[in-house]
C-alpha positions in Angstrom: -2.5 17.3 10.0 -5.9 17.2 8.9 -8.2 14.1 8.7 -8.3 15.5 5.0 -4.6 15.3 4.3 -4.0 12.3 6.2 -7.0 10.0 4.0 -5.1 11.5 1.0 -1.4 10.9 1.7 -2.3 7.4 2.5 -4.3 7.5 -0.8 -1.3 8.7 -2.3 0.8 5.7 -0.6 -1.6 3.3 -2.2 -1.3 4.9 -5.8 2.3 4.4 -5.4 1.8 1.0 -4.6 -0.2 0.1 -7.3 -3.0 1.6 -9.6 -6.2 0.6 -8.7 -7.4 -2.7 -10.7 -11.5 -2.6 -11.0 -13.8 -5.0 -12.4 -14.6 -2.4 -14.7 -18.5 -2.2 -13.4 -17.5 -0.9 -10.0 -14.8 1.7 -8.2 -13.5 -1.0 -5.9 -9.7 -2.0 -6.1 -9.7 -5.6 -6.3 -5.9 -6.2 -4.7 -6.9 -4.0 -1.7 -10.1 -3.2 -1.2 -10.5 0.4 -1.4 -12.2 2.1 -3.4 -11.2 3.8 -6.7 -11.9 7.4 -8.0 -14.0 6.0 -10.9 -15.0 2.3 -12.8 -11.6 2.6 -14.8 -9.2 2.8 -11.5 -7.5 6.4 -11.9 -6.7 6.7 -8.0 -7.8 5.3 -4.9 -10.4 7.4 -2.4 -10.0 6.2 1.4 -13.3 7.7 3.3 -13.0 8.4 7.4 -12.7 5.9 9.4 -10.5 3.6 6.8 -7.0 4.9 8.1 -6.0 2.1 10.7 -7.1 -0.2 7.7 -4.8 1.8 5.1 -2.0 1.6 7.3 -2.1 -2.0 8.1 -2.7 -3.2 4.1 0.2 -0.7 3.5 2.4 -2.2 6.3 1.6 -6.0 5.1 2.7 -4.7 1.4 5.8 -3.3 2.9 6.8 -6.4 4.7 6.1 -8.4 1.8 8.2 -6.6 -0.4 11.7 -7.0 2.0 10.9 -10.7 2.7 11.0 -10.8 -1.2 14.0 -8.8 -1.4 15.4 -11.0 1.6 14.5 -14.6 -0.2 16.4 -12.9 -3.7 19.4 -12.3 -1.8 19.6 -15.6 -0.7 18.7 -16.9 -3.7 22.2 -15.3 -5.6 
């Protein structure tokens, strides 16, 4: 797999995630970081070098969600 495909299957992952949320003046998302296609948020853009950073933001997310999923379980 390409450096190519690989920044934007893990862009992908973040879309899926959540849409990019910017301040409106500039194409940063403000949950993780990354940056966004445009001021509104469309997608997110990862640039080289951001992959280890994408991956461990993405595995935090994921481990967030099953401790939720975990703590609603118990909770009924």
């Amino acid at each position: 797999m390409s450096m190519v495909d690989e920044l934007t299957k893990l862009a992908k992952r973040l879309d899926e995630d959540h849409l990019p949320e910017t301040n409106g003046r500039m194409a940063i998302c403000r949950r993780c970081g990354f940056r966004a296609v445009s001021q509104a948020g469309e997608h997110h853009v990862l640039i080289e070098g951001q992959t280890p950073r994408a991956e461990v933001w993405l595995g935090g997310r994921a481990t967030a969600n099953r401790l939720t999923k975990a703590r609603e379980a118990l909770d009924t």
